[in-house]
VEXKEDREN-820538 format. One record per residue: z, x, y of N, C-alpha, C in turn. Coordinates in steps of 0.02 Angstrom, whole numbers, plus 50000, padded with zeros to 5 digits. Atoms other than C-alpha are relative to their C-alpha. Layout:
N
ZXYZXYZXY ...
END
This chain:
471
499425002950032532295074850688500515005449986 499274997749990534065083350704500274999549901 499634999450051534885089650529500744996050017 499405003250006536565079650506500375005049940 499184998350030538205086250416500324995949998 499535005150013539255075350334500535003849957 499714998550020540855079150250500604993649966 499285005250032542095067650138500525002049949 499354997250015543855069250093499874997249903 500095004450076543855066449887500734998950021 499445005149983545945061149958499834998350040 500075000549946545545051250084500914997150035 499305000249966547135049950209499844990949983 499865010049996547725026950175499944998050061 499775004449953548025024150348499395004450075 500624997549981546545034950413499375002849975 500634998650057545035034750298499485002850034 500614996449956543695040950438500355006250009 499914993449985544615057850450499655005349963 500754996150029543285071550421500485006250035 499954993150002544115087650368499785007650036 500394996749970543585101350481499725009049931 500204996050049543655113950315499674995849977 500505004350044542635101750219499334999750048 500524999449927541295100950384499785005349990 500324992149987541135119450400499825002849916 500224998850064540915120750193499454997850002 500745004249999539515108150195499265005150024 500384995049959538755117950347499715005549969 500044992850040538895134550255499504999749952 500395000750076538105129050087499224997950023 500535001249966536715122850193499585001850015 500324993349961536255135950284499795005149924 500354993950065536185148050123499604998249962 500655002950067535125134450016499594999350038 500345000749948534185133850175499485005650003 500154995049991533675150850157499595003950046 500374998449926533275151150331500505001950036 499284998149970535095158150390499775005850030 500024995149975535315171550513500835001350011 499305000849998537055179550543500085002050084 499774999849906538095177550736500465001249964 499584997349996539395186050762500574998150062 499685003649948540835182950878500655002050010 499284997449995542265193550946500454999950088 499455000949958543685189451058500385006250022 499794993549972544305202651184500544997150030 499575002049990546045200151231500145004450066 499954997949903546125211351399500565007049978 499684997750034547405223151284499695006749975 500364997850040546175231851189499994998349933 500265003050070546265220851053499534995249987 500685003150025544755213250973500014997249924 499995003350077544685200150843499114999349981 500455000649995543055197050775499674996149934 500225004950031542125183850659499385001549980 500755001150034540565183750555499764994349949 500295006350039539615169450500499205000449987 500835002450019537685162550463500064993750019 500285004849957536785149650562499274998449991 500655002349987535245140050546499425000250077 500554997749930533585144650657500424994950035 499655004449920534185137350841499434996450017 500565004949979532605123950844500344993749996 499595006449989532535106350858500534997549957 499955002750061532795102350695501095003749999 499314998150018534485112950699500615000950029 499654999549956535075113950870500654996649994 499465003749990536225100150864500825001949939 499374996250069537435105850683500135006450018 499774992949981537265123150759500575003550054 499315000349937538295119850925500584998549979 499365002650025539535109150837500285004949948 499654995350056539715121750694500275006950067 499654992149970539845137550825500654997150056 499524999949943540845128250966500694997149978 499485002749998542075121350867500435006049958 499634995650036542435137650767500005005250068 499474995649955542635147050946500364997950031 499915003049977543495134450990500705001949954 499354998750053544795138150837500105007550020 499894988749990544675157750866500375001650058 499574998849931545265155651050500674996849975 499385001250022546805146550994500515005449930 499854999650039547075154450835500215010050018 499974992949982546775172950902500225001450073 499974999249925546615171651094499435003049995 500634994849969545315179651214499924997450057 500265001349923544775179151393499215002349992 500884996150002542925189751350499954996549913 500585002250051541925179751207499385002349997 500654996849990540475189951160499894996949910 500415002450059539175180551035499485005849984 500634995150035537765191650945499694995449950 500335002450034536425184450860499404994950021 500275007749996535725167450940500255001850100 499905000249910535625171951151499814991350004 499995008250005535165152651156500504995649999 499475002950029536645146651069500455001550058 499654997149946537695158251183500104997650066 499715001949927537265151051331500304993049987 499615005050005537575134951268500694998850026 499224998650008539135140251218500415000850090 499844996849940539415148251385499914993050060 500205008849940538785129751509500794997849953 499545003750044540335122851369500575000650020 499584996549974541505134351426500035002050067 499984997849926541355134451621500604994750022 499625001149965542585130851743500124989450018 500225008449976541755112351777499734997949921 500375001150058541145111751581500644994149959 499515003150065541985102051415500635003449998 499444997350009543145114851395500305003250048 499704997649937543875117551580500745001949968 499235000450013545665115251494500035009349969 500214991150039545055134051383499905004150049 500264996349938544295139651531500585005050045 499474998549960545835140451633500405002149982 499394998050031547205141751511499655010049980 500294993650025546305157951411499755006250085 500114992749959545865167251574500384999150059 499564997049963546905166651728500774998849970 499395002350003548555157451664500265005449926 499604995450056548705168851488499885008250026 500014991449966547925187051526499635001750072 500024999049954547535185551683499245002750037 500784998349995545675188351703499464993650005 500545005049996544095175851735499774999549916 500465001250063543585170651569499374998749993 500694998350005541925173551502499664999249930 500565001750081540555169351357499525006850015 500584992649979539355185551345499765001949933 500624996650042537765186351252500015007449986 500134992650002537485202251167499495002549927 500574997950052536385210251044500645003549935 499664999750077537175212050843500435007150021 499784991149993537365231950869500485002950069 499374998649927538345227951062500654997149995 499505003549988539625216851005500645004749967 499564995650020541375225351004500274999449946 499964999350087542175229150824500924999250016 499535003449980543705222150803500695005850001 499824995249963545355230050846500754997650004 499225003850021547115221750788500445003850006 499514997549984548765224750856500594996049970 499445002350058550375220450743500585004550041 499444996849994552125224450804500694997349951 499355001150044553815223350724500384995550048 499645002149986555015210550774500724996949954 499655002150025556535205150744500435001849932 499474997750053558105205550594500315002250007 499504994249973559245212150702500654995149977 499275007150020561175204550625500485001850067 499334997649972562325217050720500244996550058 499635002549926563575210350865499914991149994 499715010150030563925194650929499244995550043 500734999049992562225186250958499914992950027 500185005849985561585169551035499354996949993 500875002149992559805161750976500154991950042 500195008949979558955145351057499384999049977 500695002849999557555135651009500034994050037 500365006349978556655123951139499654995749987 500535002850024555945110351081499924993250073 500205002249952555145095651161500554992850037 499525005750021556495082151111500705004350012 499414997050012558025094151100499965006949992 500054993949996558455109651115500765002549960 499534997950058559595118950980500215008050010 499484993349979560735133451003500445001849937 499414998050072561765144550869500325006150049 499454992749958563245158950909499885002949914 499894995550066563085173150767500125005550026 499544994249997564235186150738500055003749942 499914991350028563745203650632499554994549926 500405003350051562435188350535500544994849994 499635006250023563625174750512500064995350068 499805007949983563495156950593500404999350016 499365003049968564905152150694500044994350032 500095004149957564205140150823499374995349953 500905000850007562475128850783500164993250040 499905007649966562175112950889499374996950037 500525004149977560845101050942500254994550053 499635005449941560905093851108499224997050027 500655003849992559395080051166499805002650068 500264999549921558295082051337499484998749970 500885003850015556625078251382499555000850069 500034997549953555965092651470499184999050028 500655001950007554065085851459499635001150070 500235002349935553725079051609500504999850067 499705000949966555175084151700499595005450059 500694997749926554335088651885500515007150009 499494996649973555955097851934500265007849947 499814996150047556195115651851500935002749982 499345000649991558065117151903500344995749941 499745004850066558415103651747499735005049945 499994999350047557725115151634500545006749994 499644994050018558645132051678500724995049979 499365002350007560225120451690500304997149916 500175001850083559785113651504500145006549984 499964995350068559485128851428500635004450001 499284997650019561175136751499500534999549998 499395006150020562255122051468500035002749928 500034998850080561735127951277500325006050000 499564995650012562195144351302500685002350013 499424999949957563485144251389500654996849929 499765003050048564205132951259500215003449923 500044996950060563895143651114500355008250020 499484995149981564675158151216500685001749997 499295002150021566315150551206500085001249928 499734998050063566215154151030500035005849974 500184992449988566105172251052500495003650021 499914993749944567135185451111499655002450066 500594998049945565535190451204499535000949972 500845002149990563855190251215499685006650001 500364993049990562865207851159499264998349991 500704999049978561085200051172499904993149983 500645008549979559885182051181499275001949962 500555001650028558655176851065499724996650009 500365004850005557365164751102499494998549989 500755002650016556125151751030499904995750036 500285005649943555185141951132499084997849988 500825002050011553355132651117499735003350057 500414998049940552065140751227499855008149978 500234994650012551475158151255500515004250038 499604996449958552665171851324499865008649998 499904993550003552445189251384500435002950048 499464996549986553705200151423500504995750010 499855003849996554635186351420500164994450054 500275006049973553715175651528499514997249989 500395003550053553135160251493499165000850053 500844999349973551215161051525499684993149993 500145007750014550885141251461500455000449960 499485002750036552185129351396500074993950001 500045009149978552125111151363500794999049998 499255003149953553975111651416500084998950070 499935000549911553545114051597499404997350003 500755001949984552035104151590500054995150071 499585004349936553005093051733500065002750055 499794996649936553195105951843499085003050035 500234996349932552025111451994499685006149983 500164993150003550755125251984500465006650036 499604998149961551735130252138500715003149965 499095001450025553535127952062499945004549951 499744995850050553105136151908499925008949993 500104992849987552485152451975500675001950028 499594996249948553985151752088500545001449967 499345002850036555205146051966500265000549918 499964999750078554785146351795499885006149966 499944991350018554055165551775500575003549954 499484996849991555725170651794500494995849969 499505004650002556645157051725500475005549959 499584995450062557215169751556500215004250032 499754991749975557615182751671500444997150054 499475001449952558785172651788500544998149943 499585001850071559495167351604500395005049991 499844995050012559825183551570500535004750051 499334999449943560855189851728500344996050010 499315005449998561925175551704500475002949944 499704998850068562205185851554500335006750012 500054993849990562515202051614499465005349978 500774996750016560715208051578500125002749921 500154997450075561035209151391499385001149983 500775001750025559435212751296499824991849992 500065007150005558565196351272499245002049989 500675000650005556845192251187499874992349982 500075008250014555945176151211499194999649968 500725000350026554475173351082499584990849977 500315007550018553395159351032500464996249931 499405003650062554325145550911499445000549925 500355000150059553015146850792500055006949974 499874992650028553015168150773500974996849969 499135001950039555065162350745500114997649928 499985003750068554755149950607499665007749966 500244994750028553715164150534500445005149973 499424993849993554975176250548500554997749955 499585006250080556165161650454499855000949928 500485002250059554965159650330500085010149946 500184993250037554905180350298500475001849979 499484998250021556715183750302500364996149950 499745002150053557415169650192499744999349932 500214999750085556065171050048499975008849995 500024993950005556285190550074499145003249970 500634997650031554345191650059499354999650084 500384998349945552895193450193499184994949998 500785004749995550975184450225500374993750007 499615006249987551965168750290499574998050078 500115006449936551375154150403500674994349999 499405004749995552615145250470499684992850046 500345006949960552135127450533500664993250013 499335004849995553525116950628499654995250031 500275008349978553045098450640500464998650043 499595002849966554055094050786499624993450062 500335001849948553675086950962499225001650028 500614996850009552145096350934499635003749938 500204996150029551275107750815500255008950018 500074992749983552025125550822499905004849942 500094993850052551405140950711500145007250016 499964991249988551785157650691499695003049945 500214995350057551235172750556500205006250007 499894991150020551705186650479499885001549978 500374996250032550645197150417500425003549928 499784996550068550585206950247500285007450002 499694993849984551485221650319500764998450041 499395004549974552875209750377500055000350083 500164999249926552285210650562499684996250033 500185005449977552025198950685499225003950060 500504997449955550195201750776500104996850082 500055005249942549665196150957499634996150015 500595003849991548625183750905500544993350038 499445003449960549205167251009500254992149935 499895003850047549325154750839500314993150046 499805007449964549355138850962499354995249960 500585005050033548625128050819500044993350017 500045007949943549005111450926499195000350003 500645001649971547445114450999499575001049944 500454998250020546375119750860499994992949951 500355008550039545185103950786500105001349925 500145001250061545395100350616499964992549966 500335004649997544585085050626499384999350040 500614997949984542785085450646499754993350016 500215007949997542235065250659499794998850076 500174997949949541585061650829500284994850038 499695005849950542755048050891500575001549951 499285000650044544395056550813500455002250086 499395002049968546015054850912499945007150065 500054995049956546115065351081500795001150022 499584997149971547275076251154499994999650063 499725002449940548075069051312500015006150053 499954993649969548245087851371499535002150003 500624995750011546845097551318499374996650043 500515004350017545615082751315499375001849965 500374997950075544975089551155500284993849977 499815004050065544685078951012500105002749922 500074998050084545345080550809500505005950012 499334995149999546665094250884500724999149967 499494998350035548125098450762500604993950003 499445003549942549445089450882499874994149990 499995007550017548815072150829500174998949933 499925000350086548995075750651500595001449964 499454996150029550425086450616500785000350056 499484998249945551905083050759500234992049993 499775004849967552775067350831499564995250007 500305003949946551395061550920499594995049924 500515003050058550305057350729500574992749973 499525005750030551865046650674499944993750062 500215006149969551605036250826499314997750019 500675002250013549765036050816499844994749937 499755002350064550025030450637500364993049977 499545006050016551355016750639499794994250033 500355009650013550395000050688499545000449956 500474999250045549045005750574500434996649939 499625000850046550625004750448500204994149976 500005006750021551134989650485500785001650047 499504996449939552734995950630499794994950079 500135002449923552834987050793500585002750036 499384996349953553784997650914499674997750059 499985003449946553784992151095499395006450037 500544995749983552195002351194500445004150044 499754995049944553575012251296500535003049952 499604994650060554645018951144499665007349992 500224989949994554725038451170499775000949912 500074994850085553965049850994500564997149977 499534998950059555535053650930500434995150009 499735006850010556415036250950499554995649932 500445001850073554785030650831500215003449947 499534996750079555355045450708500354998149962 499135001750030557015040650691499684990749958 500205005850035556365021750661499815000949929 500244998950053555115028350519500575003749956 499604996750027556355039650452500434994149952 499635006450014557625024050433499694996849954 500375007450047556315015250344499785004249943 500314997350081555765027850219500794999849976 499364999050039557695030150183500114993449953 499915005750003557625012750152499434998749942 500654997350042556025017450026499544994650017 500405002749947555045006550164499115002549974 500784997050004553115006950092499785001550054 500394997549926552515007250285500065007950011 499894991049991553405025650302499705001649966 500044995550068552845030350119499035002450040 500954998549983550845026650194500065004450050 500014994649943551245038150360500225004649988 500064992550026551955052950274499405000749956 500595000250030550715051150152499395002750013 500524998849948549415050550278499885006650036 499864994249963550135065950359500095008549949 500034994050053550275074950199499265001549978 500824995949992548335074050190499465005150044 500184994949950548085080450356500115006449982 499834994850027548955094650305499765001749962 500154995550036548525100250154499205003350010 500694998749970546695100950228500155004650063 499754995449940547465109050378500125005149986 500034994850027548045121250279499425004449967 500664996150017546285127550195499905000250056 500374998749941545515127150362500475007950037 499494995449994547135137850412499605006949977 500084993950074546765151750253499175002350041 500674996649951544925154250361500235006050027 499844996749954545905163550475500645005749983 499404997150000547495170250410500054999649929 499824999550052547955178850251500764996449979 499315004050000549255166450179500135001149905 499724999750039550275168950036500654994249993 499645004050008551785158750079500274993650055 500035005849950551835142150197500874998250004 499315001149969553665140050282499864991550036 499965007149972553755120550321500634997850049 499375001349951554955114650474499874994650035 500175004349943555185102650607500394993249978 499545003650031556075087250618499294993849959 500495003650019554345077450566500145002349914 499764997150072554715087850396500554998249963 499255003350011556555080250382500014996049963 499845006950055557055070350235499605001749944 500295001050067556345064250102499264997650019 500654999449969554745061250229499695005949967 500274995249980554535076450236499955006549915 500104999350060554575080850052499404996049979 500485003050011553155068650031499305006450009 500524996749934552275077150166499565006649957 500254994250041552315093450058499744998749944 500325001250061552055085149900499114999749994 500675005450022550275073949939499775009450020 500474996749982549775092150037499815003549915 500184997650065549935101449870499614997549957 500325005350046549065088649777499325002450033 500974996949989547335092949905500095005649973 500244992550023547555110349881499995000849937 500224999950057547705109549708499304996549958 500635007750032546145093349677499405006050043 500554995849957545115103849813500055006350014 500114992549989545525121049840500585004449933 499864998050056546165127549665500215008150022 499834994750001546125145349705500415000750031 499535000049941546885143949873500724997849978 499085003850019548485133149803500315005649939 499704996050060548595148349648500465003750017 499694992649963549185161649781500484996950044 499475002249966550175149849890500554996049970 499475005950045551975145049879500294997950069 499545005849951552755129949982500685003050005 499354998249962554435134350071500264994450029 499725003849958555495120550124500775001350003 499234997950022557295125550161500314993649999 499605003449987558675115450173500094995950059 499695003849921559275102050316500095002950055 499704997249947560025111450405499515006450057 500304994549962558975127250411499364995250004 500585003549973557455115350456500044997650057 499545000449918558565109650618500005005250047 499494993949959559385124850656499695007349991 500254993150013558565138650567499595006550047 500184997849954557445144150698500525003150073 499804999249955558785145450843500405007049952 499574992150025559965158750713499245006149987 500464995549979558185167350701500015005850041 499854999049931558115168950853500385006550012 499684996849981559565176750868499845007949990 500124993050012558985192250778499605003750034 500424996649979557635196250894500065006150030 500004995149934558045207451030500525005749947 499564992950033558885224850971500625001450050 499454998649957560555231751043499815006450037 500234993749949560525244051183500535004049955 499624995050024561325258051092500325006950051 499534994949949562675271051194499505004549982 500054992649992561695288951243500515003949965 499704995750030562465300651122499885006350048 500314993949972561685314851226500615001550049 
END
C-alpha cells in the first residue's frame, strides 16, 4: 500500500475548490518525511553549460513500495520547477540512483516531459539534455552568475515590450517620456515571421518620429534571449522550426541595422518588470510578475542584479491535483499560465456564470470581465477572487526559490480595480497561511499607466551608450 499526500487550501479559491496548492503539497510531504524518521537527503543541481550551477537540497522517504509513488511526484515536480525557475541542460540527482532513473525514463526525448527535453537542451543552450545519477560527494556545488543591467536615462532612447495581445512602445529623452503607445496584434500563431519584424518596426519607427534620433533600443519580450536572440518565444510559436532559425535568430539584429546599429539589448519581459519593480521603489530582492497573455517573471536579486536563471514561471506547476488544467503548449498540468495570465480568466468565466461565444480570443474575454467588474458585476468579483488565491499561494511556493522582499504586480490581467482584488485576497493567504513570509514582503502595484507602459520605458534603459574613444 502506497503512502498518499494530501494537501488543503484553509482559502479555498470559489470558482475552483479542487485546487491543491503545490506549496501546501510539498509542506505536507516535508513534515512527513521528518516525523517519518526514515528521511534520507537528495540532492539536485542544474548545470547550465556556462559554468553555472544551481543546486537544491531536500529529504525523501526510503524509495520502496510503500513510498515510491509520493517520492516521484514530490522529486519530479520540484525538478520540474528548478528547470524553469533556474534552467539546466545536465540534471545531476545524488542520493536515491533509483529515483534518478526514474526521473531520467521522465525526461527522455519520447518521455512525459519531451516538451523539457527539447526546449532545455538543444533549443536554449544548445546541448543534449541529460538526468545523471551521482553519488552525494559527486554532485557539482553550486555556482551563480548575477550581472548588472540596465538604468541607463542618457540620450534619446526607444524601449518596446512584446506582448502576446499588443505590443507597446515609448520614445525617452535624457529619462523623460515623450512618446508611449499601445498598438494590438496577434503574433501567436502567426506562421509568417515577416508580420512580426514588420509589427515590431511599425512601433519603432513610430516612436522615432518623436525623436531627433535614435542613440540606442531597449527591449522586452516573453521568451528566453541570448545575445539577443530569441532562443524560445511564445511569440513565434507560429512560425516553422525552419523559418525561425532562418528568420527569427536574427530578427533583433535586422531591427537594429534599420537603426544604424545603435546599441540595443533585448531581455526577457519578466527580468524588465523586475528591473521596474527595483528602480521605482528604489530598493532591490524584487519579483516582478506580469499577468498578461501569459505569466512573465523576472528577479532581482539582493545586490540589485539580475542572475541567469531563466524565471519562465508559466511552466512551473503550482497546482499539484492530478486532473488540474493543462497547458496546451507544454502539455504539463497545474502550470502557472492557467492560473495567473489571460488564459485563467477564460478558464474561469462559465464557472462564473459568463457565456462568451467558444471562439472569443483571451483578451476580448478580459475586456468583457473587466466591464463587468466596473459595473461591480459579482461574476468578475468570483474570478479575480479566484485568481487572487492562486496567487497568493503562488507566491509562497515562489519564496522556495527566490529571496523576495518586494513583489512588483503588472499586466493587463492586474488592471483596474480587478486587479486590486487580485492583490488584496493574495495578501489575505499570505498573511492566514504564511505569516512570516507576508512580514518581509511588500506588494507593489503602480499606477495605470506604468502597469501598461512601464515595462516598454524600462526597457528603454537597458542597453548603455557607445561612448567616443577619448584616446
Amino acid at each position: 500500500m502506497s503512502l498518499k499526500i494530501k494537501s488543503s487550501t484553509g482559502i479555498k479559491p470559489e470558482l475552483d475548490p479542487e485546487f491543491a496548492p503545490a506549496v501546501l503539497w510539498n509542506r505536507e510531504y516535508i513534515n512527513a518525511v521528518k516525523a517519518s524518521g526514515e528521511g534520507s537527503k537528495l540532492v539536485i543541481s542544474l548545470e547550465r553549460g556556462n559554468g553555472a550551477v544551481s543546486s537544491c537540497e531536500t529529504v525523501i522517504f526510503p524509495h520502496n513500495v510503500t513510498y515510491r509513488k509520493v517520492n516521484l511526484k514530490y522529486v519530479e515536480r520540484l525538478v520540474k520547477s528548478l528547470l524553469w525557475v533556474k534552467g539546466g541542460c545536465k540534471v545531476y540527482i545524488a542520493g536515491c540512483p533509483a529515483l534518478a532513473e526514474e526521473i531520467k525514463q521522465i525526461y527522455l526525448p519520447e518521455g512525459r516531459r519531451k516538451f523539457d527535453y527539447d526546449i532545455m537542451g538543444k533549443k536554449i543552450y544548445g546541448n543534449t539534455f541529460e538526468v545523471i545519477a551521482c553519488e552525494l560527494d559527486q554532485i557539482p556545488a553550486s555556482n551563480e552568475i548575477q550581472v548588472k543591467l540596465g538604468g541607463n536615462m542618457d540620450g534619446c532612447r526607444i524601449g518596446f515590450d512584446l506582448g502576446g495581445s499588443d505590443r507597446k512602445c515609448a520614445a525617452v529623452i535624457d529619462g523623460k517620456v515623450v512618446h508611449s503607445e499601445e498598438v494590438e496584434w496577434d503574433p501567436y500563431f502567426e506562421s509568417n515571421p515577416q508580420y512580426h519584424f514588420d509589427g515590431i518596426m511599425d512601433s519603432l519607427k513610430r516612436a522615432a518620429a518623436k525623436m531627433p534620433r535614435v542613440d540606442a533600443i531597449g527591449g522586452s519580450a516573453a521568451g528566453v534571449y541570448v545575445d539577443n536572440c530569441p532562443r524560445i518565444a511564445s511569440l513565434f510559436r507560429g512560425v516553422s522550426p525552419e523559418d525561425f532559425s532562418k528568420h527569427v535568430v536574427n530578427i533583433f539584429e535586422q531591427v537594429r541595422q534599420e537603426f544604424n546599429n545603435v546599441p540595443m539589448v533585448v531581455a526577457n519581459d519578466g527580468d524588465v518588470t523586475a528591473l521596474a519593480g527595483a528602480i521605482s521603489m528604489e530598493t532591490n530582492g524584487v519579483l516582478g510578475i506580469a499577468m498578461g497573455t501569459s505569466e512573465a517573471v523576472g528577479y532581482v536579486n539582493a545586490e540589485g542584479n539580475i542572475t541567469d536563471w531563466l524565471n519562465e514561471l508559466a511552466f512551473v506547476p503550482i497546482d499539484y491535483r492530478d486532473d488540474a488544467p493543462e497547458d496546451e503548449w507544454s502539455g504539463d498540468i497545474g502550470c502557472g499560465v492557467q492560473y495567473l495570465s489571460q488564459q485563467a480568466i477564460a478558464r474561469l468565466a462559465p464557472a462564473a456564470g459568463f457565456d462568451f461565444p467558444a471562439d472569443m480570443p483571451f483578451p476580448e474575454q478580459l475586456i468583457k470581465v473587466q466591464e463587468a467588474m466596473a459595473d461591480d458585476d459579482l461574476r468578475a468579483k468570483k474570478i479575480y477572487r479566484t485568481i487572487g488565491v492562486y496567487l497568493g499561494y503562488a507566491i509562497a511556493y515562489y519564496a522556495d526559490f527566490y529571496d523576495i522582499k518586494n513583489l512588483l504586480i503588472l499586466g493587463r490581467v492586474a488592471s483596474g480595480t480587478g486587479g486590486d482584488l487580485i492583490v488584496s485576497v493574495a495578501n489575505d493567504i499570505l498573511k492566514a497561511e504564511f505569516p512570516d513570509l507576508a512580514a518581509k514582503l511588500t506588494f507593489r502595484t503602480p499606477d495605470e499607466k506604468f502597469k501598461r507602459h512601464g515595462q516598454a520605458v524600462i526597457a528603454a534603459s537597458l542597453p548603455a551608450l557607445n561612448k567616443p574613444d577619448l584616446d
